[in-house]
KEMI-435673 format. One record per atom (N, C-alpha, C, O): x, y, z. Coordinates in steps of 0.2 Angstrom, whole numbers, plus 5000, padded with zeros to 4 digits. Last residue first. Layout:
BEGIN
XYZ/...
END
This chain:
BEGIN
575452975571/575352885572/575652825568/575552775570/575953125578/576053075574/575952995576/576252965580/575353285583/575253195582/575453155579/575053155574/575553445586/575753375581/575653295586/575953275591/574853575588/574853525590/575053465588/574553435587/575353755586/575253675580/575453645586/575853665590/574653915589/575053845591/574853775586/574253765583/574954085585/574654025584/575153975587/575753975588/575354195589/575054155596/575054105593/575054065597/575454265580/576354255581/576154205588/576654185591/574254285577/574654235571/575154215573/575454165571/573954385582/573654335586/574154265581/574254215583/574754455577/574754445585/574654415586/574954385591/574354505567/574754465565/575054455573/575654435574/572954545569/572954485567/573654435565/573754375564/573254685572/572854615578/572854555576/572854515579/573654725559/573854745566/573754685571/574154645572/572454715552/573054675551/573554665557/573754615559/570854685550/571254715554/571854695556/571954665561/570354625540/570254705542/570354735546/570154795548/571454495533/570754525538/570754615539/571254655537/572554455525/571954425526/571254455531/570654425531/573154595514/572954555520/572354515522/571854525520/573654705503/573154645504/573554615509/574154595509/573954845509/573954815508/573754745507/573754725513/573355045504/573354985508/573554935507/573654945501/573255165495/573755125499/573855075505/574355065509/571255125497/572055165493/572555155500/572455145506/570954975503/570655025503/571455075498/571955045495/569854825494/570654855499/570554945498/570254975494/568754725502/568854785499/569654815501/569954815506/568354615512/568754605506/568854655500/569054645495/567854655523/568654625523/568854625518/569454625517/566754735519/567454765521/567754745523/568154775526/566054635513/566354685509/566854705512/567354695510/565754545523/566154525518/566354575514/566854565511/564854635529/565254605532/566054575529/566654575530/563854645519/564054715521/564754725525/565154765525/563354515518/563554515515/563854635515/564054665510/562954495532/563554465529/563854485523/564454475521/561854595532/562354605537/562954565533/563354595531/560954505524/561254575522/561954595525/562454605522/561754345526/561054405526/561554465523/562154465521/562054205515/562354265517/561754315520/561254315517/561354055516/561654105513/561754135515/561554125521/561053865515/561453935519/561453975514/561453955508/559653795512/560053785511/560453865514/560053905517/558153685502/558453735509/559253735509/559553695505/557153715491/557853685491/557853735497/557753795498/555753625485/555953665491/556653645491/556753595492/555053605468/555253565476/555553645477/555653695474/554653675456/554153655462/554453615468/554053605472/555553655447/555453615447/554553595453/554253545455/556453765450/555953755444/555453695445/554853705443/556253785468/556653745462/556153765456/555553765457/556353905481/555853875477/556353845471/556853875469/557353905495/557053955488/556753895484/556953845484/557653965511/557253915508/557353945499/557454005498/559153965525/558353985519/558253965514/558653935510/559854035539/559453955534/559053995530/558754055532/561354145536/560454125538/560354055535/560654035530/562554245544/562254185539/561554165540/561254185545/562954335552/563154345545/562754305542/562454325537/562354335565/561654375561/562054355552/561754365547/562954245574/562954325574/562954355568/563354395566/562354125570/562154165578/562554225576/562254275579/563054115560/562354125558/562054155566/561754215567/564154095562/564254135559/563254135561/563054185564/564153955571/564354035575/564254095572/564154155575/563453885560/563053905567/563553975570/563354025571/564853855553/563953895551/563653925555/563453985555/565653815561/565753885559/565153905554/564953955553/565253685563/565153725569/565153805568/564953845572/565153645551/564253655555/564553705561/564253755563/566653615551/566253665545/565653705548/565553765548/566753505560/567053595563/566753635559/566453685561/566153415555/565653465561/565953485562/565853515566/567053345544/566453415545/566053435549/565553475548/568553375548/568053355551/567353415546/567153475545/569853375535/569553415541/568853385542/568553385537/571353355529/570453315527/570353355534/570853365538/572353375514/572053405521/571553375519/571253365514/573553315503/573053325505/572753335512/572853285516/575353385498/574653325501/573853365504/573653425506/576053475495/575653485491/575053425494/574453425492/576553535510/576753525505/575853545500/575353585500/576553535524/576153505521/576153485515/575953425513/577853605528/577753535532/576953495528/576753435530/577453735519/578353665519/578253635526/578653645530/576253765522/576753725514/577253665515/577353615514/575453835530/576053765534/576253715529/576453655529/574853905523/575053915529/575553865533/575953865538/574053865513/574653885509/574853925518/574953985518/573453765519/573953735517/574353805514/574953785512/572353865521/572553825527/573253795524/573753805528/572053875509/572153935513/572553905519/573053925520/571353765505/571853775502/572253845506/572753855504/570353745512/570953705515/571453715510/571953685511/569453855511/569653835515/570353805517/570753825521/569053805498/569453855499/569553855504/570153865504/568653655499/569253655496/569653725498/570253735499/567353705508/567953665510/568553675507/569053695511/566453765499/566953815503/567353785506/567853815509/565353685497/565753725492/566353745494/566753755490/565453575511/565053595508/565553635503/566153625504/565353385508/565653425512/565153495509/564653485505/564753215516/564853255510/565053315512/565053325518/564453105523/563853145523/564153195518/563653235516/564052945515/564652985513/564253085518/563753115515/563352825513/563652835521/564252905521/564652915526/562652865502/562152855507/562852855513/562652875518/563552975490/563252905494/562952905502/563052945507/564053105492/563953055487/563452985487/563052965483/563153265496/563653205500/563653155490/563353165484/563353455501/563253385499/563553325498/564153315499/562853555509/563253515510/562953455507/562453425509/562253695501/562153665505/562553605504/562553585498/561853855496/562253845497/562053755503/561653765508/561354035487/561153965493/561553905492/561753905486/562054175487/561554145485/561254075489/560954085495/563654155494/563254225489/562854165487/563054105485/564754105496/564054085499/563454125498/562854125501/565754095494/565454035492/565054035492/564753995489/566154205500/566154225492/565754175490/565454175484/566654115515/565954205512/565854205506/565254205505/567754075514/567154045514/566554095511/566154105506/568754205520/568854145514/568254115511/568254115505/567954275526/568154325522/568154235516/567854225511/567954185538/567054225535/567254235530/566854215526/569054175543/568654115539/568254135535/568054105530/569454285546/569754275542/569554215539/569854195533/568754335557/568554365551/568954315544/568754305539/569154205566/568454235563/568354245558/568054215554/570854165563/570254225568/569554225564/569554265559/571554005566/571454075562/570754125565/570354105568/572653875569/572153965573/572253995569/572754025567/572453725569/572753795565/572453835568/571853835569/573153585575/572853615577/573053685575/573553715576/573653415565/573753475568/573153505570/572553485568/573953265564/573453295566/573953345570/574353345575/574853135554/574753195556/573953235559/573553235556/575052965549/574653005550/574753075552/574853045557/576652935539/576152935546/575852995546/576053055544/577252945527/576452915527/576252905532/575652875532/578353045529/578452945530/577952905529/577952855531/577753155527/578453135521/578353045524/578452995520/576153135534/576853155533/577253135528/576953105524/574553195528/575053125529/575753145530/575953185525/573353265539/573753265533/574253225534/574453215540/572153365546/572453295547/572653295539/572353315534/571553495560/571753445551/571953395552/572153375558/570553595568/570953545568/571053505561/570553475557/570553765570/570253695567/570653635570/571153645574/569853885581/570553845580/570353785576/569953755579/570054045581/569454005579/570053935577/570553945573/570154205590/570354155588/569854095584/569254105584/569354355585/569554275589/569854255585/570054275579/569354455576/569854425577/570054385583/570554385586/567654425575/568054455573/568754425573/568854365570/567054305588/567054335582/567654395581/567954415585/566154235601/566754245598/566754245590/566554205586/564954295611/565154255607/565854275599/565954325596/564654415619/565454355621/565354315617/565654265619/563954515611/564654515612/565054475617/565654495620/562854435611/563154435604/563754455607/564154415606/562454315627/562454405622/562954395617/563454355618/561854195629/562354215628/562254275623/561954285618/560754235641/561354175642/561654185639/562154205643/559954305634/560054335640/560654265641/561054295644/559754245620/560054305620/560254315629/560854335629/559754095613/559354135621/559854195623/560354175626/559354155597/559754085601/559654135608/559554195608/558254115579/558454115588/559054095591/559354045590/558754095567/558954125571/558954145578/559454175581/557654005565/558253975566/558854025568/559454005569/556554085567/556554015573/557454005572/557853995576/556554165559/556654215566/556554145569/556354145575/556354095548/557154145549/557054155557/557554155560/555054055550/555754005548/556154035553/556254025559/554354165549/554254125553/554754095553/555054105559/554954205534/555154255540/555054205546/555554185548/554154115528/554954085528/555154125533/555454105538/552954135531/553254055533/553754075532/554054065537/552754245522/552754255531/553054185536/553354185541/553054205511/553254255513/553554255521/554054255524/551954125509/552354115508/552954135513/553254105517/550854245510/550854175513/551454145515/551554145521/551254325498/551354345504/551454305511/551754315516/550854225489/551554245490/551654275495/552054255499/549554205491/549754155492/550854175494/551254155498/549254355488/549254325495/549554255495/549854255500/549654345475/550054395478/549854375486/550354385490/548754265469/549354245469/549854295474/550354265476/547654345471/547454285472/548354255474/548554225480/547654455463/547554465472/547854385473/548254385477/547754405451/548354425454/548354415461/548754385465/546354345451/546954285449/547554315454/547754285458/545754455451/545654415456/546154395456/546454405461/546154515439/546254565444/546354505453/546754505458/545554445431/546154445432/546654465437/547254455439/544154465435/544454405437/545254395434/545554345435/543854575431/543954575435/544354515438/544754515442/544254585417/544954615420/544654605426/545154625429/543154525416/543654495413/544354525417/544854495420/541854555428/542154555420/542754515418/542754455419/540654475438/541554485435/541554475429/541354435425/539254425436/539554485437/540054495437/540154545434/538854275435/539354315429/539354375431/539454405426/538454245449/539154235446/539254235440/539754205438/537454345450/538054365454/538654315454/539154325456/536854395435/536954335436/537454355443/537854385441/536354565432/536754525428/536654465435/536454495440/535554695426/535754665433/536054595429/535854585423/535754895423/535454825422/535654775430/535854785435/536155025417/536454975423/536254915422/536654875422/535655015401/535655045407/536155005410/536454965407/535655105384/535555055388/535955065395/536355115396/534855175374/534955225379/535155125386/534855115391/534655115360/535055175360/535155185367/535655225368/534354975367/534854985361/535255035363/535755035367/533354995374/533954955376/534454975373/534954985375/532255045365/532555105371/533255075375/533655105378/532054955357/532454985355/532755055360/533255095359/531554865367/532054825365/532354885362/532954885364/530254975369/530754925375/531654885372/532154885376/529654935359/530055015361/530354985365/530854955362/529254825355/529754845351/530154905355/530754915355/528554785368/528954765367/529554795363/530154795364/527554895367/528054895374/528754845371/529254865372/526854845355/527254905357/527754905363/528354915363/526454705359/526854735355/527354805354/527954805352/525654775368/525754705371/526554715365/527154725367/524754855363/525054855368/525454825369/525954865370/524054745354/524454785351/524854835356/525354855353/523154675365/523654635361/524154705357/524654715360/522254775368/522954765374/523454725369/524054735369/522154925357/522154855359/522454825364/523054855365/522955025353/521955005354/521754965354/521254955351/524055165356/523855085355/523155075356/522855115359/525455255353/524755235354/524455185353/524655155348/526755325361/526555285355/525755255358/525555245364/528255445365/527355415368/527255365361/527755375356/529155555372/529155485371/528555435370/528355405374/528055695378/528755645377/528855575372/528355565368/526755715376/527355795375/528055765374/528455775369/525955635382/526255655373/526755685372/527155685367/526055655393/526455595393/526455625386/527055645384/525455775394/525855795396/526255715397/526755715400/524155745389/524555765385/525055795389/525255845386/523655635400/523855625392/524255685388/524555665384/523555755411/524055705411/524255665405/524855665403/522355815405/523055865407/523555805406/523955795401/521355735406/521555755398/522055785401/522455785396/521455705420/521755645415/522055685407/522555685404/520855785423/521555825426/521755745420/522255745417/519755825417/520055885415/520755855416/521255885413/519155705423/519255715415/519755765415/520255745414/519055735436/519255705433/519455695427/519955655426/517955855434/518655855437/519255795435/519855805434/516955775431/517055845428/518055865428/518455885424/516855605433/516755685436/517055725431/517455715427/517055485429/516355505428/516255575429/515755595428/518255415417/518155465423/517355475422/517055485417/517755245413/518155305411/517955365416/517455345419/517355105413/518255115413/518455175410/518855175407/516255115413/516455105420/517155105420/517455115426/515955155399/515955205404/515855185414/515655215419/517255095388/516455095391/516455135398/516955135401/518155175376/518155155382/517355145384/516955185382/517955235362/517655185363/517655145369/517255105370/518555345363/517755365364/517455285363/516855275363/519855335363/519455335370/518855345369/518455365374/520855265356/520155275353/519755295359/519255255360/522155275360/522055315353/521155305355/520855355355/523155275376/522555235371/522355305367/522355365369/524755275374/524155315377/523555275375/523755225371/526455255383/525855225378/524955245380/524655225385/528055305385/527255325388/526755275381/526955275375/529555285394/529155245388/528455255391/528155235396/530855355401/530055355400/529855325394/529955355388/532455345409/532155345404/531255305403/531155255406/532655435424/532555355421/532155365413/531555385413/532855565429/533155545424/532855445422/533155415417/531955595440/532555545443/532855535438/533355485439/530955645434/531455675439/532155655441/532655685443/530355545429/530655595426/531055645428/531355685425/529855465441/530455435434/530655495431/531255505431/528955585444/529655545450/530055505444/530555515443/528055585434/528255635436/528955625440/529455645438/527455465439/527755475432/528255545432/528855545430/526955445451/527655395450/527855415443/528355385440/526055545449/526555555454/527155495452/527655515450/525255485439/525455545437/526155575442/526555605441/524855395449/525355365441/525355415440/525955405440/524255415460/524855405461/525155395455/525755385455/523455605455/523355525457/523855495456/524255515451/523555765466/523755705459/523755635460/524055615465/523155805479/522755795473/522955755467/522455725464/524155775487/524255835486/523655825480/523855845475/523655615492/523755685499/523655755494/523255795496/523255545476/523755565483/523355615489/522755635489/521855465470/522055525470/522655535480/522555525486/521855355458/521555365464/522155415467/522755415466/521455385440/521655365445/521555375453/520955395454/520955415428/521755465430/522055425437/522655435438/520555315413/520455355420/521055375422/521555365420/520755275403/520155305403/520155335410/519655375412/522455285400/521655275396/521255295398/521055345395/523955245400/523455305401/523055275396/523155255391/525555155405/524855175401/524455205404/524455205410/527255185408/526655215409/526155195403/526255205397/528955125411/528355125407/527555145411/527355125416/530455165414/529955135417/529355155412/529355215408/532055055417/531755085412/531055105417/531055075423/532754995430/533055035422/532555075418/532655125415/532355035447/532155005439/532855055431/533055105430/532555075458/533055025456/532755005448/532954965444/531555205458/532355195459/532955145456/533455155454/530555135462/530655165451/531355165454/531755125452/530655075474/530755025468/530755065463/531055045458/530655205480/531055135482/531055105475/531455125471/529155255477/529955295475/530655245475/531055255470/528455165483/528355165475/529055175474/529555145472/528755185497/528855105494/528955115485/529355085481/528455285498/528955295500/529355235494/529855235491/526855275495/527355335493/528055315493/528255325488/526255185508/526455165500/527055205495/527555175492/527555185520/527355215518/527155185509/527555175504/528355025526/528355085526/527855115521/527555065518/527954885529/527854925535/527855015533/527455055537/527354805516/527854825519/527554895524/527154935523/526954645505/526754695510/527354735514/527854705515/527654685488/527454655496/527054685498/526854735496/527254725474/527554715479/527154685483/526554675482/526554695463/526854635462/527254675469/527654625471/525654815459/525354735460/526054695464/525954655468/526554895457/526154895463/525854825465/525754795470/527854825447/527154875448/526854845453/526754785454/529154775434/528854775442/528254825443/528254875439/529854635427/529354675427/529154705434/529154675439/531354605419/531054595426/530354645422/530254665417/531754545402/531754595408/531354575412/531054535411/531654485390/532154455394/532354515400/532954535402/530554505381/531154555381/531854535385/532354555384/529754435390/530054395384/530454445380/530654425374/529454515400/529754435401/529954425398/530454395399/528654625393/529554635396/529854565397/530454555396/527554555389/528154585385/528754575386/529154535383/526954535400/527154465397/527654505391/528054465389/526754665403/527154615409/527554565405/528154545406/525754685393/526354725396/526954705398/527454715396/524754605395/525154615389/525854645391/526354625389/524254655408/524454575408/524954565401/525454535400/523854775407/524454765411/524754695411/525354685412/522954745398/523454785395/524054785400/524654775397/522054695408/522254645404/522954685397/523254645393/521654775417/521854715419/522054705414/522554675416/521554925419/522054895412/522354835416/522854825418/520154955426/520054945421/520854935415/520754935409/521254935439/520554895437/520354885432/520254835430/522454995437/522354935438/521654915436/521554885431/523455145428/522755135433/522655045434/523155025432/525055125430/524255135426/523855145429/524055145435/526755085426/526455125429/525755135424/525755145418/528054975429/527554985426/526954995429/526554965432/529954975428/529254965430/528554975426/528454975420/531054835425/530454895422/530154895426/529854845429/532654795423/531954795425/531654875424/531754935422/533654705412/533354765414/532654725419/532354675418/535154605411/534354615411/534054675415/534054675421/536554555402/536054625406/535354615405/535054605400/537654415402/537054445397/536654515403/536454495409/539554475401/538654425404/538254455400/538254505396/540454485390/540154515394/539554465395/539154435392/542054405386/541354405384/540954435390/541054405395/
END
């Protein structure tokens, strides 16, 4: 629904003898639901009268002119200022509502031109307001109504800019407009917190340890397991597998968000990629593990997040639940996920192998050492 518009008006005459047509006039437009404006009702101001009139018909919507018995007090160029401010509404395109007096030979003669010259240039000005838009009147009360009617119907057919309330000024597409702005900062907000986050939890003191002696690719990476022997003593072995070849197995888990979960409050819980983990791991030491189960610490899991995440594969990161909670949790950056592709694409006549580089990895394999404890 549009605010309601209200116009202003000006209102252009002689003053001494139309004290009381001006008072008709005024109290019209009020109750037209418009401003009123005219020489009377400005301030005082520093600048030039002339300059000050042009200022205000400018900001008016409509402007209105009466003409009766006198032409007025005369400019610098000879025309008196309501033949100048009427002449300037019509210049400026502002729509002209003219109202003349019909009975001038009943005006009394302190309220009509006394000089020769002044008659001549008012009768030129009266019929140069008739020439337009004009209605006549002979009475200030019947004034008083004309201004009214044409007023309301010059809003109809020719309605303006107006001024509206400065809080119903938004329209509807504005304040949708706002709503979006509104939500689109709040997400950029958002936005800038989580990047803030990524570039904390990515930190690590680069001049100490530079990305190329942290251990990766076809490093080594050694776990350690623990699993029951054929006689139900415990076992603790030590497995070497390289880098890539953890990122490769664990990686596919980690498409999206990812976070170690527990059962119970003393339980700390493992993450999605344990089982494949340790399933890779036993299909390496079968025939002394068989089909029993493998239990591996979870700070070596923390510790292969953090290595991975220090060399840019992995990130902490946040994503919003339906629900409005904050789910933190690992996932892949880009880099990991461009990292995972090429161990895990096979190329024409190639091989399946565990890493992307088979050559160095069956070397570093023929180095692995099993550390056996038995209790």
């Amino acid at each position: 629904m549009n605010p309601p518009v209200r116009y202003q008006v000006f209102v252009s005459s002689t003053y001494e003898d139309l004290r009381a047509e001006r008072q008709q006039a005024t109290q019209a437009i009020l109750e037209a639901g418009c401003f009123p404006s005219g020489m009377e009702l400005f301030p005082a101001s520093d600048d030039s009268q002339w300059e000050l009139i042009k200022r205000v018909i400018e900001e008016c919507d409509y402007y209105i002119v009466i003409v009766a018995g006198r032409y007025g007090s005369v400019g610098p160029e000879g025309t008196s200022f309501t033949e100048m401010e009427y002449d300037y509404a019509v210049a400026r395109g502002i729509p002209v509502l003219g109202f003349v007096r019909d009975n001038v030979g009943e005006i009394s003669l302190n309220n009509a031109e006394k000089t020769e010259k002044g008659r001549k240039q008012l009768d030129a000005f009266r019929q140069k307001v008739m020439s337009r838009t004009c209605r006549k009147y002979s009475t200030p009360t019947e004034l008083g109504m004309a201004v009214m009617k044409s007023l309301m119907a010059e809003a109809r057919v020719r309605p303006r800019t107006g001024w509206v309330r400065a809080d119903q000024a938004r329209s509807e597409e504005d304040l949708v407009r706002e709503r979006k702005l509104s939500d689109e900062l709040e997400a950029a907000r958002n936005l800038v917190g989580e990047l803030k986050r990524e570039l904390r939890d990515r930190a690590i003191l680069g001049d100490e340890v530079p990305e190329d002696m942290l251990a990766q690719g076809d490093d080594p990476c050694e776990l350690t397991i623990t699993f029951q022997s054929q006689d139900k003593k415990l076992v603790c072995e030590n497995i070497v597998l390289t880098w890539d070849e953890v990122f490769k197995v664990i990686g596919p888990t980690i498409y999206g968000y990812i976070v170690r979960k527990g059962t119970g409050y003393n339980d700390a819980g493992t993450y999605p990629f344990q089982d494949s983990l340790e399933a890779h791991i036993r299909s390496k030491i079968v025939d002394r593990v068989q089909g029993r189960k493998i239990g591996m610490e979870g700070s070596q899991l923390d510790a292969c997040i953090l290595q991975f995440k220090e060399l840019g594969l992995l990130t902490f990161a946040e994503k919003k639940e339906a629900d409005g909670s904050l789910f933190r949790g690992v996932t892949l950056t880009e880099r990991g996920e461009r990292h995972l592709t090429l161990l895990s694409t096979r190329r024409r006549g190639s091989v399946a192998t565990n890493s992307a580089k088979p050559e160095r990895v069956a070397k570093k394999r023929s180095a692995t050492k099993a550390k056996i404890t038995v209790e």
